[in-house]
LOBAVEX-435251 format. One record per residue (C-alpha): y, x, z. Coordinates in steps of 0.001 Angstrom, whole numbers, plus 500000, padded with zeros to 6 digits. Layout:
! LOBAVEX-435251
YXZ
...
! end
This chain:
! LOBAVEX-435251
661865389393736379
661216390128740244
664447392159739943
666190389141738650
664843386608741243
666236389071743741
669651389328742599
669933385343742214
668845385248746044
671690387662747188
673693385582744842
673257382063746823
673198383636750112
676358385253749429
678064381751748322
676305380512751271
678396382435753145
681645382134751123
680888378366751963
680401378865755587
683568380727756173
685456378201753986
683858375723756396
685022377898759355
688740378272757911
689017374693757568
687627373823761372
689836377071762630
693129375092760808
691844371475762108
691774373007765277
694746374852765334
696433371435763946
695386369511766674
695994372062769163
699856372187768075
700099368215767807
698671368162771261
701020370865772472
704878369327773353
706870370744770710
709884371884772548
712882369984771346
715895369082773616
716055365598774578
716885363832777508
715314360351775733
712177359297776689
709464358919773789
709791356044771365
707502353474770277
708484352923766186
705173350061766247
707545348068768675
710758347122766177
711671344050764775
711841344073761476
711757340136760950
715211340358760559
715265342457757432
715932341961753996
713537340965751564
713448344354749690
712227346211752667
709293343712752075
708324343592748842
708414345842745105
710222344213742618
708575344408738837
710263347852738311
709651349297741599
705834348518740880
706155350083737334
707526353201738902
704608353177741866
702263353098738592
703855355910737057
704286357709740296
700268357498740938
699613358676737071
701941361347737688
699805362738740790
696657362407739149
697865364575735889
699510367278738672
696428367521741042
694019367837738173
696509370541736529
697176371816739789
693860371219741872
695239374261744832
698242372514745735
699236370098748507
699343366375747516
702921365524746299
704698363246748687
705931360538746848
705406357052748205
705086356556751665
705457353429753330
708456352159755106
708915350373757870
707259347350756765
704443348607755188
705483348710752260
704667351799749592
708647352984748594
708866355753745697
710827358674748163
713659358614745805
714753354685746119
714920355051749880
718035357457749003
721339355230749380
724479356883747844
727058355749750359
731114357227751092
731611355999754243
735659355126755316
736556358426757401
738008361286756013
736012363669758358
732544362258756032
734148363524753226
733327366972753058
729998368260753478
730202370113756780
731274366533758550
728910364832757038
726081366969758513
727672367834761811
727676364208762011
724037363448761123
722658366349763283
724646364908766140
724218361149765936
720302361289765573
717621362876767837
715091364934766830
711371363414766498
708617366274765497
706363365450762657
702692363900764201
700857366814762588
703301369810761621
701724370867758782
701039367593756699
704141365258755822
704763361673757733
702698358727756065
705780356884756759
709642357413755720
711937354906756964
715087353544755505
718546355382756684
719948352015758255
716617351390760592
717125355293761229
720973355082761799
720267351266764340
717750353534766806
719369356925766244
716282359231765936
714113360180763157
712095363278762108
713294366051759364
712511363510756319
715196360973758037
717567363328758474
717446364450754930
717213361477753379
720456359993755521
722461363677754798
721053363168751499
722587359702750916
726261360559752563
726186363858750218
725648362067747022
728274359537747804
730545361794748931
729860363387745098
727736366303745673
724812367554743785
722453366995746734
718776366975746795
715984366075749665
713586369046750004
709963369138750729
709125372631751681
707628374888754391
709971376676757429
709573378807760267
708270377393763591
712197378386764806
713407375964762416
711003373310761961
711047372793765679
715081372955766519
714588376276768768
718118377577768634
717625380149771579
717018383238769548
720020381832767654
724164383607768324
725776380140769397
728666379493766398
731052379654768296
730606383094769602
730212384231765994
732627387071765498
734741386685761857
734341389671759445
737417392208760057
738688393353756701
738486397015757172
742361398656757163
743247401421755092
744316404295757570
747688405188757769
748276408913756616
750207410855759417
752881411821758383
753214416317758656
756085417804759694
756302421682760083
759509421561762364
757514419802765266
756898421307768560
753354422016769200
751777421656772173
750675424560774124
746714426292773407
744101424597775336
742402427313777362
738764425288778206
735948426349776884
735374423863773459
731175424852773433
730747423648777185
732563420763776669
730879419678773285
727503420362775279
728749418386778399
729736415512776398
726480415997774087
724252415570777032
726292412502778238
726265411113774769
722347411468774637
721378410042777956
723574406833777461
722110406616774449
718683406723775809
719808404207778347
721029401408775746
717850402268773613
715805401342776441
717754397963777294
717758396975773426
714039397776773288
713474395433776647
715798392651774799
714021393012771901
710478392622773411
712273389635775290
713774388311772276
710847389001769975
709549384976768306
705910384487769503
703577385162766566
703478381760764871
699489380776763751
701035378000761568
703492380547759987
703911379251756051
702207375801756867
704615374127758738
706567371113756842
709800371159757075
712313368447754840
716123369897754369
718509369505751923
719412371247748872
722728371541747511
723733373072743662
727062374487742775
729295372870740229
730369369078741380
732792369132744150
733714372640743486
730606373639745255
730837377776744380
727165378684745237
724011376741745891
722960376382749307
720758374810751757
721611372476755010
719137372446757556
719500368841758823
718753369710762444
721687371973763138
724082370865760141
724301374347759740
724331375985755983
721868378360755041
721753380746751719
719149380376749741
717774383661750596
717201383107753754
713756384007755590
713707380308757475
712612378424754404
709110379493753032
708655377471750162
709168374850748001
707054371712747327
709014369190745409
712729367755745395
714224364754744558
717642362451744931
718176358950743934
717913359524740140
714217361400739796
711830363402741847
711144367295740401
708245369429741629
708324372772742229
705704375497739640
707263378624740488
705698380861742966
706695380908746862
704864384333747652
708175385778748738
709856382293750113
712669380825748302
714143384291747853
713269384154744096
713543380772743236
715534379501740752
717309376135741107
717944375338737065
716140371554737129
716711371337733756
713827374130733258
710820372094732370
708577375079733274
710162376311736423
710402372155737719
707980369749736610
710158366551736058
708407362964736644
711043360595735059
711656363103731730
714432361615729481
713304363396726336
710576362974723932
708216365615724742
704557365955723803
701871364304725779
700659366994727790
696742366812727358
693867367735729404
692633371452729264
689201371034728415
688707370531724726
685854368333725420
687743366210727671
690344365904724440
687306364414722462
685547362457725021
689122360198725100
688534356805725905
690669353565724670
691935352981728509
692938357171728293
695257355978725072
696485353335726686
697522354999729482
698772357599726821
700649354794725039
702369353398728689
703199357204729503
705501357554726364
706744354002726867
707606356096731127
709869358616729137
712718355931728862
712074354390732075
715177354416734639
715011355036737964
715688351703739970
718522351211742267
717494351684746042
715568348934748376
717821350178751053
720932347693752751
724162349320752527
724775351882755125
727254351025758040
728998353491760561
731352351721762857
734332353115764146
732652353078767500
729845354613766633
731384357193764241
733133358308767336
730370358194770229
728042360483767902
725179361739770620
722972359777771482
723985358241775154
727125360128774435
726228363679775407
724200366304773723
722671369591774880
721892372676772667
720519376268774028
721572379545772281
720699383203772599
722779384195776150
724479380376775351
724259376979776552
726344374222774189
727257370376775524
729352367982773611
730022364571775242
732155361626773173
735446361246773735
736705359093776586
733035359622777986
734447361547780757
737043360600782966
739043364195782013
738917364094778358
736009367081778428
734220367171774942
732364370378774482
731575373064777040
729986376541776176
728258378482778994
727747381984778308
725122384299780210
724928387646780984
720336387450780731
718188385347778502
716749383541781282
720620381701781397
720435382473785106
723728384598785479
726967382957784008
729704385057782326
731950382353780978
732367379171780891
734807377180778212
735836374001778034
737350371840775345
739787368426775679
740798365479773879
743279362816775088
744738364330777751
748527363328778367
748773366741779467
747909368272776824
745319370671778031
743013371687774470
740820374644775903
740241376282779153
738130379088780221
736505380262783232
735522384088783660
733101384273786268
732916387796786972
737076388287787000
737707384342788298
740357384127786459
740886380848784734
742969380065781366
744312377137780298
745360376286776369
747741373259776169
748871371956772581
752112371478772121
754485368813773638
753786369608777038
756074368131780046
756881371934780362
756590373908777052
753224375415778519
751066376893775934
748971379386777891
748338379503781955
745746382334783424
745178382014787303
742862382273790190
744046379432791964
747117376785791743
748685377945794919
752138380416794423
752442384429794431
748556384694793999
749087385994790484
750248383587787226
750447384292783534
752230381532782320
752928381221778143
755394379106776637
756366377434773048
759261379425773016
760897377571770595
761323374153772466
763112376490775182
766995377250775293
766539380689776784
763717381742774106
761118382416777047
757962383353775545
755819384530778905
755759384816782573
753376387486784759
754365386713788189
752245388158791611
753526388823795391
755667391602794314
756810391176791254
757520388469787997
757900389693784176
759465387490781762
759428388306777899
762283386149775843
762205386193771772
764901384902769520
767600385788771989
771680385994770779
772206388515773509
768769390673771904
767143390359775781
763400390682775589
761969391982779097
763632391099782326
761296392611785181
761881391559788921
760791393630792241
760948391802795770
760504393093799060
758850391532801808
759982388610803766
761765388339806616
761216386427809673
761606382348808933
764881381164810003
765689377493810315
769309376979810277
770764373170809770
771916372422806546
770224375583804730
768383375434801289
764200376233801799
764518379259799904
766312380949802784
762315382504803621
762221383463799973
761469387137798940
764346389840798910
764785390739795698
764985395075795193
765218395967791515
766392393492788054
765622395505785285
766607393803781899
765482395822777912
767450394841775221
766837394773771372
769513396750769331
772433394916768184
773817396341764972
776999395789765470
777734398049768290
777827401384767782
774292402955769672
776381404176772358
777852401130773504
774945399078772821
773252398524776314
769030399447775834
768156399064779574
770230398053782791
768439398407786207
770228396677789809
768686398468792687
770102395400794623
769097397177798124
770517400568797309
774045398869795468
773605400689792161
773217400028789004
771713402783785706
772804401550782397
771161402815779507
772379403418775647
770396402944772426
769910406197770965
772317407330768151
770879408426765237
769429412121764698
769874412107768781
766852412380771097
769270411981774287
770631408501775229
774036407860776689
773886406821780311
775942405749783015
775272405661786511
777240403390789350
777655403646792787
779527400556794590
781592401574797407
780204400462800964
783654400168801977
785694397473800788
789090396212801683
790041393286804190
789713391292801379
786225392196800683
786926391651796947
788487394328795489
786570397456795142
788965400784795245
787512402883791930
786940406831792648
785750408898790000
782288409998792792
781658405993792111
780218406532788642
778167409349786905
778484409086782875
776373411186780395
778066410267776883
775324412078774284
777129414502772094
780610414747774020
780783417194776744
784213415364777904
783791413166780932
785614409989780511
789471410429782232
790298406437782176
788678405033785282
790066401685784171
787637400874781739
784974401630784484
786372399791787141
786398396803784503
782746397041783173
781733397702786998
783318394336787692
781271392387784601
778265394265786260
778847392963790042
779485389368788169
776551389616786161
774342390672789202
775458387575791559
774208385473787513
771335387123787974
769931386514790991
770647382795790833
768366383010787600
765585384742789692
765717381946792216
765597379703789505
762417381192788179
760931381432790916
761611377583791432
760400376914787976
756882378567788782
756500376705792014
757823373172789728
755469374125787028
752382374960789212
753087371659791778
753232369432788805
749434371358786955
747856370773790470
748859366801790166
747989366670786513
744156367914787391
743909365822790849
745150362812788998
744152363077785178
745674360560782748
744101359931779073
746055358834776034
744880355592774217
746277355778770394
748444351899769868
745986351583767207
742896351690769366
742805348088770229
739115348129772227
740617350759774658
744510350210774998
744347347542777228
748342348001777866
749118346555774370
746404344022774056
748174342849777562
751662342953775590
750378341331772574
748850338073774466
751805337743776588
753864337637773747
751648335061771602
751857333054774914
755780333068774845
755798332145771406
753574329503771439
755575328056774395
758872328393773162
758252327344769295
755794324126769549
755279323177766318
757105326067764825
753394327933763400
752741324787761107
756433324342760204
756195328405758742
752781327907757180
754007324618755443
752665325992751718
753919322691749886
757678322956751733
759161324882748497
757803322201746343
758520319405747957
762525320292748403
762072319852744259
761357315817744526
763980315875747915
761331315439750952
760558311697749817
758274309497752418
756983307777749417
755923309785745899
753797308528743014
751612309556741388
753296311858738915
755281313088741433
752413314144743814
750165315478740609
753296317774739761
753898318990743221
750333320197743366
749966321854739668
753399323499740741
751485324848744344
748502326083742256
750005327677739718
752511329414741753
749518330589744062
747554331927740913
750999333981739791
750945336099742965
747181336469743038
747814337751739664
750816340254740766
749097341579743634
745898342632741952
748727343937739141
750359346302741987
747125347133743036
745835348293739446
749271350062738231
749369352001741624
745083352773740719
746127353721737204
749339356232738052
746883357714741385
743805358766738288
747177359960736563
748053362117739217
744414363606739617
743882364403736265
747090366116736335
746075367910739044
742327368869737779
744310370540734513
747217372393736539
744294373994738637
741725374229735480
745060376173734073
745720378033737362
742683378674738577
742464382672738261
745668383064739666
745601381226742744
744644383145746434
741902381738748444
744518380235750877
746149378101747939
742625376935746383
741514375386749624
744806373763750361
744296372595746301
740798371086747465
742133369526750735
744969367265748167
742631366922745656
740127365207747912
742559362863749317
743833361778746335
740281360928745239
739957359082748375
742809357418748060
741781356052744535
738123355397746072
739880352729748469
742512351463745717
739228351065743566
737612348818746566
740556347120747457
741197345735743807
737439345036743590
737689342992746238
741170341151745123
738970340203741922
736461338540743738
738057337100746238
740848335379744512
738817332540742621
737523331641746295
741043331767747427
742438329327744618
739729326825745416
739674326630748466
743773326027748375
742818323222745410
740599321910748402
743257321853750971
745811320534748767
743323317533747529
742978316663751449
746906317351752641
747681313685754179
751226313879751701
749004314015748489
745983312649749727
746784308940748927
747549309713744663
744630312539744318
741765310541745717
741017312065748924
742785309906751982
! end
């Protein structure tokens, strides 16, 4: 008995215990809770904190204030539903489900989700849609980061102020998914402290995100017994394998020890909150919109994430605008093993369940027998919930306008900090030079020591898309699209001023000499041509220094430009010369009055054909004619050992060649003008930059809203009277009864019936021509969903995407054909009365029909 006694002491000291560390668990996690509210979570944002208490919200509708009868029905079944799931489930986190809204009011989470396409074609595709939403909105942290918000506001409150926290952002992403006809969910889960808290600086910045190279399949060389082999190498192979060993080893030891200081450097701060941190995203499943594999968007970043990834820790519940799904599998390895089959009653517990299933009783089986009448009433109103629908959402349309669409960030400008990266994006027209984005790249993770530095444009009458800055080199490259002033599609430079060293890269297909590049320094200037009909593609030009200035009356300005030494021009082959006659390579040695021709190589030949002139430094009193001596010109003709007898054909081709020099240096002196046009007219385009304003912008082209009132001014000067005389609707009818001062009553009664009922006929034929061209667009996409349904294993990856692209715009296009005819229908019985009402009061009928 003593024995006993004893062991049911140890017993209750050791649940004492149990107890007391529970207790100290629980004050360790308060703590550490309010220690990380306390603590400035560190999120980006140049706007100051915001006070949610402090919003109007008189101005609201009347659903943000109230439940209708169904909404309170599904708040009953809602709070039913969480008393079943914590009893069945007593270890897990309450369910969020209702929180309040902005007025106070309890919302089930899956009416505040608004299905909504929005007009721009950009919102059409997922990645818009949440580029969009993580750019437009500024990040708010959760009050306590490991319990969910009491509150979740509607998506147009969210959208006016333009900040929320990660349950906004779903819930908007959410909303623009669905109606963009995606299978998208809202997620309540659990993610690391990186992602919870939009800390992107362990992150590579997108950008700099190398794409997969498709490894090549190595050429085999080619053997040939007959070649000549080089001759033995006489160094020792041992002391050079242990030289370059040694080498090898040390360098290696070198990186290892960098990478393991990076790493420390990189290495995440252990996280005390790791796996308790509440995070909302969104979830979306493959199938609708051709959606290939299920996948997560983090709302912060709008980047996609598999559903493997290490980020996301777990699972609570999901839900969209139709019905809210909790998760019951286990989260011990993350989401890694989840599977996303809501259909699977025992993987996701479903609250709104369209089939009959049993009642799902309590456990206990004295809790079955101890049932009480109210327990079978509830019972009863449970399996009367199987049926129930979902009701439509509380929430006002949502509304993006143009404006807004295109100012995203808020104030305009947004900063994000990578690994090694910094990333701004401004709105367009923000900045007086069209800059949009700009990407800083470091060489340390402090961001102390710039590498690069790119910018992007928009606008720009110049054209200029990209340029980038190398810090280290100083060189600076410019990316124009094309329809520049001057073909320019690529300049690289270290200043704007000339002969300090210019790569300049052109469309060469809006040229007429087919010049595709440019490298020009002090010394010399390349030019590469393609598409040529005399198969030129390198022309390379040497100068000499310059001479003393010399200012003579009357001269041109280049007289103090460079001497030019060498021309040197490659040609492709031209099939139908024979190789020896077709010119490869001609060099003019303009100082030393010679010029080296050189053949294409005939076949099974590995000597070219050459030919070598010497111009005579004496000349006749003339000083045209050049007397021809054999000494005058070297030829090497491959394969003939004859040296050619007729000096005529020399003298002629060393004519051509003296021509063709004097053509060629006025072309040098014209490229060297070009340069200096090309880089006088870039250094006015930067000091003075000018922005394009589309004619259909009407807030920003000031020009044509100028035009347009002027012209409404002349008009309404010139034709007085004129406006009413055009807009006279009864003028057609009245012709009928001959423009009579006096009608009766008949008369008038007729003219109006014949008004109306001509009005009705083209209300009528316009919502007609709106409907046939509806009907023949849903022709066209269901032929188009069959031809790829029938295609679809055939087609490359290339050809499906630009399948997608058509397909999408075609359903757009029917999605604004729908709206427009909707609104035709609705708008036309308005339109007949109030013409009726116009008609009644028009002083020519208004004396018969009642109304004078």
């Amino acid at each position: 008995g003593g024995r006993m006694e004893v062991l049911e002491e140890k017993e209750e000291e050791e649940q004492r215990e149990e107890e007391l560390k529970a207790l100290e668990i629980s004050a360790k996690l308060q703590d550490l809770e309010t220690k990380v509210s306390m603590e400035q979570i560190c999120i980006p944002s140049d706007v100051p904190d915001f006070d949610w208490s402090s919003i109007d919200t008189s101005q609201l509708p009347s659903s943000y204030k109230t439940n209708s009868l169904k909404e309170k029905k599904l708040l009953h079944i809602a709070d039913h539903f969480l008393q079943q799931y914590a009893h069945l489930c007593p270890d897990r986190k309450p369910l969020f489900l209702h929180p309040v809204n902005e007025c106070g009011v309890e919302k089930f989470v899956s009416t505040t989700v608004r299905p909504t396409l929005l007009p721009y074609t950009e919102l059409y595709h997922w990645d818009g849609c949440a580029s969009f939403v993580s750019d437009y909105l500024t990040v708010e942290p959760l009050k306590s980061p490991i319990t969910p918000p009491g509150s979740l506001y509607s998506p147009t409150t969210i959208l006016k102020y333009q900040r929320g926290n990660c349950f906004d952002f779903s819930v908007l992403l959410c909303s623009m998914l669905i109606g963009a006809g995606y299978d998208a969910y809202c997620v309540h889960g659990y993610a690391t402290r990186e992602i919870c808290t939009l800390d992107e600086t362990l992150e590579l910045c997108p950008l700099l995100r190398k794409p997969q190279e498709v490894p090549k399949e190595g050429m085999k060389k080619s053997s040939n017994k007959y070649r000549v082999k080089p001759p033995p190498d006489l160094h020792s192979k041992f002391e050079l394998q242990q030289e370059a060993k040694k080498a090898a080893e040390t360098e290696a030891a070198e990186k290892d020890k960098e990478r393991e200081e990076e790493k420390e450097l990189e290495k995440p701060r252990r996280d005390p909150l790791y796996g308790l941190r509440v995070h909302a995203w969104v979830l979306v499943l493959s199938g609708k919109r051709e959606v290939p594999e299920t996948f997560f968007i983090n709302p912060f970043t709008g980047n996609s994430h598999s559903t493997m990834d290490e980020h996301f820790l777990g699972i609570e519940s999901v839900w969209n605008h139709r019905n809210y799904w909790v998760n019951m599998q286990d989260c011990w390895n993350g989401c890694k093993d989840l599977i996303f089959d809501l259909g699977d009653a025992i993987r996701w517990e479903i609250m709104l369940s369209g089939s009959n299933k049993p009642l799902q009783l309590l456990p206990d089986a004295e809790e079955e027998k101890e049932l009480s009448d109210r327990d079978i009433d509830d019972m009863q109103e449970k399996e009367e919930d199987i049926s129930f629908d979902m009701p439509p959402s509380w929430v006002a349309p949502i509304q993006i306008s143009p404006r807004e669409f295109e100012t995203r960030c808020s104030q305009g400008r947004k900063v994000i900090l990578y690994r090694k990266a910094k990333l701004e994006k401004w709105a367009p027209y923000l900045n007086g030079n069209g800059l949009v984005k700009r990407l800083t790249t470091y060489a340390d993770l402090d961001c102390t020591e710039v590498v690069e530095v790119r910018e992007w444009f928009k606008n720009r009458e110049d054209m200029l898309d990209m340029r980038e800055v190398n810090k280290q080199t100083q060189l600076t490259t410019d990316y124009f699209s094309p329809g520049h002033l001057l073909n320019l599609k690529a300049h690289t430079y270290t200043s704007l001023e000339p002969e300090t060293g210019h790569t300049m890269e052109f469309y060469n297909e809006a040229r007429v000499d087919g010049l595709q590049k440019r490298v020009e320094n002090a010394n010399e200037m390349t030019e590469y041509f393609v598409g040529r009909d005399d198969f030129l593609h390198v022309r390379h030009m040497e100068f000499g220094k310059r001479g003393k200035k010399i200012h003579l009356a009357g001269t041109r300005t280049d007289m103090n430009s460079q001497p030019i030494v060498q021309i040197k021009e490659c040609f492709h082959r031209n099939l139908e010369k024979p190789a020896d006659e077709d010119v490869a390579e001609r060099i003019f040695l303009i100082t030393e009055e010679t010029i080296h021709l050189t053949y294409h190589l005939k076949d099974k030949y590995i000597t070219a054909s050459k030919k070598d002139f010497f111009k005579a430094s004496e000349r006749d009193r003339k000083g045209n004619e050049i007397v021809m001596t054999p000494e005058m010109c070297i030829t090497y003709q491959a394969g003939s050992s004859e040296k050619e007898k007729k000096l005529l054909h020399l003298y002629k081709l060393l004519q051509e060649l003296t021509e063709e020099e004097k053509r060629l240096k006025q072309q040098v002196r014209q490229s060297e003008a070009e340069v200096l046009n090309i880089l006088k007219i870039r250094e006015n385009e930067e000091t003075a930059v000018k922005l394009s304003v589309s004619i259909y912008n009407t807030e920003r082209n000031e020009k044509r809203r100028q035009q347009n009132e002027a012209m409404k001014n002349t008009m309404e000067d010139e034709l007085p009277g004129q406006e009413e005389q055009d807009l006279d609707y009864l003028a057609p009818f009245l012709i009928r009864i001959g423009y009579r001062e006096k009608m009766t009553k008949g008369q008038a009664l007729r003219v109006r019936d014949d008004c109306l009922t001509d009005f009705k006929r083209r209300l009528i034929d316009k919502a007609n021509v709106i409907q046939a061209r509806f009907e023949k667009a849903v022709e066209e996409l269901q032929k188009k969903d069959q031809w790829f349904q029938e295609k679809k294993n055939q087609l490359s990856a290339e050809e499906e995407d630009d399948f997608l692209a058509r397909y999408s715009e075609t359903m757009f296009h029917i999605h604004i054909l729908a709206l427009r005819l909707n609104r035709e229908k609705q708008t036309a019985p308005q339109k007949y009365l109030a013409l009726e009402e116009k008609l009644r009061k028009d002083p020519r009928l208004a004396e018969h029909l009642g109304h004078a």
